[in-house]
C-alpha positions in Angstrom: 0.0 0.0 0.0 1.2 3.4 -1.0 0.0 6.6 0.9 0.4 9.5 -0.8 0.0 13.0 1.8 -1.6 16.1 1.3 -2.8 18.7 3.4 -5.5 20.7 2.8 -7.5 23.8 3.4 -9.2 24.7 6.4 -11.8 27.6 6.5 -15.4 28.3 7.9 -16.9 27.8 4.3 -20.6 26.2 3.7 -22.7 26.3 6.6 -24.4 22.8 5.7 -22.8 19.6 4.4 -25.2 17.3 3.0 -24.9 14.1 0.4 -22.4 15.1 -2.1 -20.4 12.7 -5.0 -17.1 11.2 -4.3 -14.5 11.2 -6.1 -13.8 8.5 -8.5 -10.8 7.4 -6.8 -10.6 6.3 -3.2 -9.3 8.5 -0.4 -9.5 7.9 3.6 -9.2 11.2 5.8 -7.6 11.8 9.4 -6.1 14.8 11.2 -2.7 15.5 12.5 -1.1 17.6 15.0 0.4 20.7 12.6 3.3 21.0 15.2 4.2 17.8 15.7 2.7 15.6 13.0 1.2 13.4 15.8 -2.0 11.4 14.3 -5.3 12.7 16.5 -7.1 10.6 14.4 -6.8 7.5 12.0 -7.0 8.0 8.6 -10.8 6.0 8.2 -13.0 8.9 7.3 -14.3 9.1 4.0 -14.4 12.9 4.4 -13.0 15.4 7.0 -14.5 19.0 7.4 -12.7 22.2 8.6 -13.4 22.8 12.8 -15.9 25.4 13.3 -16.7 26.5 16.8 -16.5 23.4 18.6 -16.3 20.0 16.4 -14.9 19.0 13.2 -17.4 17.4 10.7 -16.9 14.2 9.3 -18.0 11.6 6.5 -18.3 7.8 7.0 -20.1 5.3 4.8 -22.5 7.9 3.7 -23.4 9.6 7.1 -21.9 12.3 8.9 -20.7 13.1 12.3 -18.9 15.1 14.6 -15.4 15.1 16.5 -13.7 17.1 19.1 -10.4 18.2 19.0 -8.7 15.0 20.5 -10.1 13.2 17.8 -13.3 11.9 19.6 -16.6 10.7 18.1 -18.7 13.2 19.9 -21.5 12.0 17.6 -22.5 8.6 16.2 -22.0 8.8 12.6 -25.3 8.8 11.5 -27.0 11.7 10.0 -28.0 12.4 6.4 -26.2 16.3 6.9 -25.0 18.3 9.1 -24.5 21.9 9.7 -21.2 23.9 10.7 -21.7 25.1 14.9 -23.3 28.3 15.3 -23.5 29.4 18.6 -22.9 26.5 20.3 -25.6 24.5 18.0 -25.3 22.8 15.1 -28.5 21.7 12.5 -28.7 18.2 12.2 -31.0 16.2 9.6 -32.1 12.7 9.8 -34.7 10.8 7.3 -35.7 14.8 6.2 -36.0 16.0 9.5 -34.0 18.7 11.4 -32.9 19.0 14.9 -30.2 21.1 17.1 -27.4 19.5 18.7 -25.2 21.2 21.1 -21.5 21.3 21.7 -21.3 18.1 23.6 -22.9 16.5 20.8 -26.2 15.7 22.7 -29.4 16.7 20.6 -31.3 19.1 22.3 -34.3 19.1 20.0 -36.2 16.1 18.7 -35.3 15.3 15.1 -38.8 16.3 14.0 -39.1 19.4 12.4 -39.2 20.4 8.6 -37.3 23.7 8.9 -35.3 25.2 11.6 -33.6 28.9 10.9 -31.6 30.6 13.8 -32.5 33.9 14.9 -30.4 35.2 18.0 -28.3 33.9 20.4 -31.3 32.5 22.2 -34.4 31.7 20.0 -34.7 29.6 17.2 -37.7 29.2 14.5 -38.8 26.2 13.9 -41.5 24.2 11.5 -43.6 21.5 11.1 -46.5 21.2 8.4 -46.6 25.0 7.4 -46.7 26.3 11.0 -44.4 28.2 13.0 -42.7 27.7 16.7 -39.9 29.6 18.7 -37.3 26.7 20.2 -34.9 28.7 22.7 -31.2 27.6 23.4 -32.3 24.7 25.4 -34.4 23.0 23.0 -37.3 24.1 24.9 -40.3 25.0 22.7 -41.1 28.4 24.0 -44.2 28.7 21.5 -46.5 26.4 20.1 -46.1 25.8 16.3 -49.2 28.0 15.9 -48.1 30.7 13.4 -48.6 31.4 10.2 -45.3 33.3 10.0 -42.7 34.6 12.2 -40.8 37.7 11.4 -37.3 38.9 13.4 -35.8 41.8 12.8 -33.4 43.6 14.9 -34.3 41.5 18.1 -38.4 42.3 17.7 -40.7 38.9 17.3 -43.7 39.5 15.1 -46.0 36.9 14.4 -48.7 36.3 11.9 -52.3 34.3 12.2 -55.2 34.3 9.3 -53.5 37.7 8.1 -53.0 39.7 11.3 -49.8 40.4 13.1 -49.1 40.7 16.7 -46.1 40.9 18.9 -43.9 38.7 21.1 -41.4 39.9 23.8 -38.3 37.5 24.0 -39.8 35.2 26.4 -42.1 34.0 23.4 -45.3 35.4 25.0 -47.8 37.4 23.3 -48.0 41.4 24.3 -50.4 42.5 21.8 -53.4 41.5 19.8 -53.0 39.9 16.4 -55.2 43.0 14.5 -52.2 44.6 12.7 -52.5 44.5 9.1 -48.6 45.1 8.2 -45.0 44.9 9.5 -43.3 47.5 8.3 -38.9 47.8 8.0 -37.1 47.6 11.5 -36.3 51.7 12.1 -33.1 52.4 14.0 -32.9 55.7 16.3 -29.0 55.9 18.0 -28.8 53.1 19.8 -32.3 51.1 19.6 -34.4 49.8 17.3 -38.3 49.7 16.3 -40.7 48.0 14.9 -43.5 49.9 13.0 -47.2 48.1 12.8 -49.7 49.4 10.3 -53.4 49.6 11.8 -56.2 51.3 9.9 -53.7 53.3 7.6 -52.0 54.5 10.8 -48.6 53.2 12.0 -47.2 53.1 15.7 -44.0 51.3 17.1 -42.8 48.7 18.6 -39.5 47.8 20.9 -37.7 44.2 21.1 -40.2 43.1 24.1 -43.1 43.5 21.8 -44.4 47.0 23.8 -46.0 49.7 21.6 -43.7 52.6 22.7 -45.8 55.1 20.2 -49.5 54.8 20.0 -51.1 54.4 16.4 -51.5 57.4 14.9 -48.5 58.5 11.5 -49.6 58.3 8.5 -45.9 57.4 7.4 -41.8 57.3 8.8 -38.5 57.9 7.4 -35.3 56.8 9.5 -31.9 58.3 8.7 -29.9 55.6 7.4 -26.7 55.8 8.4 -26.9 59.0 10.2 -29.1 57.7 12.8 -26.7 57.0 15.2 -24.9 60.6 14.9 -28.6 62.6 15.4 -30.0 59.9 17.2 -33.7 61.1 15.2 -36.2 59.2 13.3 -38.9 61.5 11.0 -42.9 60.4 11.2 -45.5 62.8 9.6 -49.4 62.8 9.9 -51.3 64.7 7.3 -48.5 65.2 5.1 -46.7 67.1 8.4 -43.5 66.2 9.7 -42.3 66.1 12.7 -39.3 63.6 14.9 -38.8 61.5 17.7 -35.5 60.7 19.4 -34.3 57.7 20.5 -35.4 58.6 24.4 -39.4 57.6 22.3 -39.9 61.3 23.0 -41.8 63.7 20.5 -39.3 65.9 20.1 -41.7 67.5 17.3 -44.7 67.3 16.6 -45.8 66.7 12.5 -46.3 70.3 11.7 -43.3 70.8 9.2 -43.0 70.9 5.2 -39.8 69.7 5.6 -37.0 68.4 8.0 -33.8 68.3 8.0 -30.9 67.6 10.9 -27.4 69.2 10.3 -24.1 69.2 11.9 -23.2 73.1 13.2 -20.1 71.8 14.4 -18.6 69.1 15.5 -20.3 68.1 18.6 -23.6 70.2 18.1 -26.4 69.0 16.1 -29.2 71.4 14.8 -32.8 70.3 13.5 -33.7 72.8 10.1 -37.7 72.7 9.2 -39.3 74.3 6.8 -43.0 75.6 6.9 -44.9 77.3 4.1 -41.8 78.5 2.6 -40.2 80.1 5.9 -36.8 78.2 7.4 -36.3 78.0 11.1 -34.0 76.1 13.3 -34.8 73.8 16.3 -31.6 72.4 18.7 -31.8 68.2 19.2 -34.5 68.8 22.6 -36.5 70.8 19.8 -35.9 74.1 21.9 -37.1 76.6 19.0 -33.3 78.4 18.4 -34.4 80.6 15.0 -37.9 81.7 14.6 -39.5 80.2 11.3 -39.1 83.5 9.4 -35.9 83.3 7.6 -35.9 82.7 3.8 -33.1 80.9 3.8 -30.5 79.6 6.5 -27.2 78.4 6.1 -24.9 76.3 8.7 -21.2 76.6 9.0 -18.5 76.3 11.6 -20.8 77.0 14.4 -22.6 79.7 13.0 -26.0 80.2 12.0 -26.6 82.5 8.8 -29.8 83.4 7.9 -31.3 85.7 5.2 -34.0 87.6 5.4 -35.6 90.0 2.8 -32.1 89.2 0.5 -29.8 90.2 3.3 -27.8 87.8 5.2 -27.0 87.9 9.0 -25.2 85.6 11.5 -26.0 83.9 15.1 -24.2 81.7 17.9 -25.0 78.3 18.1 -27.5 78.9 20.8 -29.5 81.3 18.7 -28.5 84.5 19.7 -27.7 87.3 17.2 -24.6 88.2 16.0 -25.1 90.2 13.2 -28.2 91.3 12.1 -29.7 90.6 8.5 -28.1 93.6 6.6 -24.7 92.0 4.3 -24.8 90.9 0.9 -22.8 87.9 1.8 -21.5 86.2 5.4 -18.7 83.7 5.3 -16.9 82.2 8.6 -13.0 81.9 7.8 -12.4 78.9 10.6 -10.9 80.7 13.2 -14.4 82.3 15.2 -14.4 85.4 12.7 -16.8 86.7 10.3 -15.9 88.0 6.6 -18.9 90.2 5.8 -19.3 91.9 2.5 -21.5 95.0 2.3 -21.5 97.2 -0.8 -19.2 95.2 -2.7 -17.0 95.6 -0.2 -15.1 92.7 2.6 -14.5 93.5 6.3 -14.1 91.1 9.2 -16.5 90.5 12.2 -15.3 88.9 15.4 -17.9 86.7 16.7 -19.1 89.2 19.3 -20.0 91.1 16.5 -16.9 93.7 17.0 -15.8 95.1 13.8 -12.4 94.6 13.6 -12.0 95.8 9.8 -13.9 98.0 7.8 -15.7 96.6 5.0 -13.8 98.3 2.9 -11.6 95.7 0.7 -11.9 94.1 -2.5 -10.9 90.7 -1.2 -9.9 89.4 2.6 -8.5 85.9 3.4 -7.1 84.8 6.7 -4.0 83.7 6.5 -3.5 80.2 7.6 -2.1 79.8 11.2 -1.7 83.7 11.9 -3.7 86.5 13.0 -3.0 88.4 10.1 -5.2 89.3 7.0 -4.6 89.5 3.4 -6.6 92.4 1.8 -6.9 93.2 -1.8 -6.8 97.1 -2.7 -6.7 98.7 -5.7 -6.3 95.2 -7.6 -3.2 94.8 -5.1 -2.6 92.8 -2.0 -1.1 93.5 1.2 -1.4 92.5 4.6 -3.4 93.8 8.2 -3.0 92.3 11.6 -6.3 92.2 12.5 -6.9 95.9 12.3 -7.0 98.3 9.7 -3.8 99.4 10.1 -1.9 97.9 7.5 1.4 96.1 8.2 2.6 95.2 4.8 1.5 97.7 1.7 -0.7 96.4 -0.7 1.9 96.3 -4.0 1.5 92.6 -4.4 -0.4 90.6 -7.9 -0.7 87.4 -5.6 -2.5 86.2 -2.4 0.5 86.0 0.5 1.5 82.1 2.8 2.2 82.4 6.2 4.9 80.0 8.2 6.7 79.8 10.7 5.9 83.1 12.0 6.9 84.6 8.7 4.7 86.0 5.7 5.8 85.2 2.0 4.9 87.0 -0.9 6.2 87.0 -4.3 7.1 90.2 -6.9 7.4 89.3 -10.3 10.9 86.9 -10.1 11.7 87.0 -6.2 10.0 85.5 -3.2 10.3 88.0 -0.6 10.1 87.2 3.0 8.9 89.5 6.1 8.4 89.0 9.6 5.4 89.8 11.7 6.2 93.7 11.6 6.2 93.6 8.1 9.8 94.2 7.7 11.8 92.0 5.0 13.8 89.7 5.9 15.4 87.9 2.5 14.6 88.1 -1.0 15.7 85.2 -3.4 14.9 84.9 -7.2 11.9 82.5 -7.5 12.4 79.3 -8.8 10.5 76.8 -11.7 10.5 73.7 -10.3 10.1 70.5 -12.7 9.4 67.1 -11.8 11.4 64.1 -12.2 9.7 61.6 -14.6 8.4 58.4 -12.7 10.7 56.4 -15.1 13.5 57.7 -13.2 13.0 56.0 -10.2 14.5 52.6 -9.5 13.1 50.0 -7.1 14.7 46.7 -6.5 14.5 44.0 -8.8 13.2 41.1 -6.7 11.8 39.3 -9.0 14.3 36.0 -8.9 13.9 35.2 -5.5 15.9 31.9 -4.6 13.5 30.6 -2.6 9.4 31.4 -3.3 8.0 31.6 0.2 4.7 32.5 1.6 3.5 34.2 5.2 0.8 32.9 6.8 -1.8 34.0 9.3 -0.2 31.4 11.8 3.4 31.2 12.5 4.6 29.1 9.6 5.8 30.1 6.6 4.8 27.5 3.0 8.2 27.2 1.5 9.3 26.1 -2.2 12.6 24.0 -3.2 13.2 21.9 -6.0 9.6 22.6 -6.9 8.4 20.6 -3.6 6.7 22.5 -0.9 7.5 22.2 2.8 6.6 23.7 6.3 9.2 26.2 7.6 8.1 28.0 11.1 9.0 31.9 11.1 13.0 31.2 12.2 13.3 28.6 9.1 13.3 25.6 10.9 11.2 22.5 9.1 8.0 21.3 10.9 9.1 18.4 12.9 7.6 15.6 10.4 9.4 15.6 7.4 7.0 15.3 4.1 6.9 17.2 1.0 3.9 18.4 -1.0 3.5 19.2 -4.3 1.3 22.3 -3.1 -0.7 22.5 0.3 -2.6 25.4 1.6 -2.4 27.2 5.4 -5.3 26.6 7.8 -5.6 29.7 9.2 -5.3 30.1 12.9 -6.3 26.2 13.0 -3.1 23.5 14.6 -4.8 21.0 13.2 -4.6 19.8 9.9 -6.5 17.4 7.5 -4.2 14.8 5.5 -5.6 12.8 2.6 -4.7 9.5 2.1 -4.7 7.9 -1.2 -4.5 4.2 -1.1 -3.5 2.2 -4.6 
């Protein structure tokens, strides 16, 4: 007898193993120790299967089983197809019916049922005939297989009978009368989640103990996707209103609004926009009213609130309060708690205590980056202000000035000219055209005749090739301690066990 080795791959891959085709020529399976090439098993299985979660699945004369880690039979081998574990339970079918066994490999469940499906960690759906049961972890049937249909979503248990829904809590009792004529999609609000029921053309909500937490009574909802955790909101409307609740199941608005939207003022403060009969306020996230609904339009940005009124734009705080009133032709926040305000065609700045700190007098302002200086545009020219309107460096300059390391740049025609913060110059060099090396003049090592191909793995050996033969290395190049060569294998992945094939002639 001639056995020829190979070692194979081992990955979580099909969740079910049922009656499959063998190959045409004949194999026996066992597992060895990846570390010491000790045999945990003998090589008798017509099959092996990777280890999932608990047991290793395996094929004998037709029927499958399970094993432990030492090799053990924790299962006859005797069903028609098994499941990977899945929480500590694997799906088990026999003469075309299902049942759960646990870890241990004892069956929890009768083999009865003609469907199971896993919901959560501790209830399982289960069938028989066309009707509908909740099994929890301990095989215990927590329902009776009563239901038309079950429906889980997001940890809420809805269950249907002649056409009407009612609710569950997780203890598989019934909260609610079956009189609902729809299940709507799961909502999510921050951190929780809700069911919505449809009842007379009117939905209300549900939580994952089957309690209404909102009477019936919106006509529809909108949740926000993935910003739901950030505002922590979900929209509803009655009478084509709308209004939001928050994930504390409080109205934080009632249905009133055109439209809604929720916005990020800054980075840790969240504002609620509505609209209503073509007039824009803004509400904070406890719906405290923060801009009257009067504005025509309004405008978020850096912490500031702009809003314009009769075609004149002003500016307020983050809590509401007024900072400018509605009287510029444009507002714009430059990042560092100022205002550039334009009135008459003309740019000043405006702290945000609404001091006027310069005239708006300019053709063009822009903070410079990392300074408390300005550069402002006069006469088609740039120079520089500190803040004031005093000017610190004259405006003779075609381009915009940089600012770095507490000096200010500017350049005049050929030179780059350098001054420090009193405006006073401290170099001038002729300004330089830089060009770019083409990418064909970089050189990288040429590695591509490596003496020996090798291959990381995700556990601590390394799949080696010499003389076309592949063998295992572990990370310091030492060979595995039993000595055979493959013409290819694959890693198991975190696994120290690996499968060897047989092939007897």
């Amino acid at each position: 007898m001639k056995k020829i080795i190979t070692i194979l791959l081992l990955v979580s891959t099909a969740t079910f193993y049922a009656q499959e085709k063998d190959a045409i020529e004949q194999y026996k399976y066992g597992f060895i120790d990846i570390k010491t090439g000790k045999e945990i098993t003998p090589f008798k299985y017509d099959k092996v299967y990777s280890f999932e979660k608990g047991g290793g699945v395996v094929k004998l004369d037709g029927k499958y089983g399970f094993i432990n880690r030492e090799g053990k039979e924790i299962t006859p081998i005797k069903y028609d197809s098994v499941s990977n574990f899945d929480r500590r339970m694997a799906k088990v079918m026999l003469n075309k019916k299902y049942g759960i066994i646990n870890r241990e490999g004892k069956e929890i469940t009768p083999i009865k049922y003609d469907e199971i499906t896993y919901y959560s960690n501790e209830l399982i759906e289960v069938r028989i005939n066309e009707k509908y049961g909740i099994v929890n972890r301990d095989g215990k049937e927590i329902t009776p297989l009563i239901y038309d249909r079950i429906i889980y979503s997001l940890g809420s248990l809805a269950v249907k009978v002649n056409n009407k829904f009612g609710f569950l809590n997780q203890q598989g009792e019934e909260t609610t009368e079956k009189k609902y004529e729809q299940i709507g999609n799961p909502v999510n609000i921050g951190k929780i989640s809700l069911t919505p029921a449809l009842l007379n053309h009117k939905w209300s909500f549900f939580n994952n103990q089957g309690k209404e937490v909102f009477p019936v009574q919106y006509d529809t909802y909108e949740d926000l996707g993935d910003n739901s955790k950030l505002y922590k909101m979900m929209k509803v409307a009655s009478n084509n209103r709308w209004g939001c609740i928050n994930e504390n199941l409080r109205e934080v608005l009632p249905p009133k609004y055109d439209e809604i939207y929720f916005e990020q003022l800054s980075s840790i403060i969240n504002i609620i926009k509505v609209r209503l009969n073509n007039k824009w306020g803004v509400f904070d996230m406890l719906g405290n009213e923060l801009v009257t609904v009067e504005c025509d339009e309004i405008e978020v940005y850096l912490g500031f609130i702009f809003v314009r009124i009769d075609g004149k734009w002003g500016a307020k705080s983050s809590d509401g309060k007024e900072i400018l009133p509605p009287k510029y032709q444009q507002i714009a926040a430059d990042g560092y708690n100022d205002l550039l305000v334009k009135i008459n065609d003309k740019w000043g700045v405006v702290v945000a205590t609404g001091e006027e700190i310069l005239t708006p007098k300019y053709q063009d302002i822009n903070h410079l980056y990392g300074s408390e200086f300005f550069a402002v545009k006069i006469n088609d020219k740039w120079g520089v202000s500190k803040g004031t309107d005093q000017i610190v460096i004259p405006a003779l300059y075609d381009e915009d000035f940089d600012y770095s390391d507490s000096t200010i740049t500017a350049t005049l025609k050929n030179k780059i000219i350098v001054f420090d913060k009193k405006g006073k110059v401290i170099s001038k060099k002729r300004k330089v055209v830089r060009k770019d090396f083409p990418s064909n003049w970089c050189n990288f090592m040429n590695s591509n005749k490596p003496k020996e191909k090798q291959q990381q793995f995700a556990s601590d050996f390394i799949k080696v090739k010499k003389n076309d033969k592949w063998i295992l290395t572990d990370n310091e190049g030492g060979e595995v301690s039993f000595p055979i060569k493959h013409t290819n294998w694959k890693d198991s992945y975190n696994e120290l066990i690996c499968t060897v094939k047989v092939k007897i002639n």
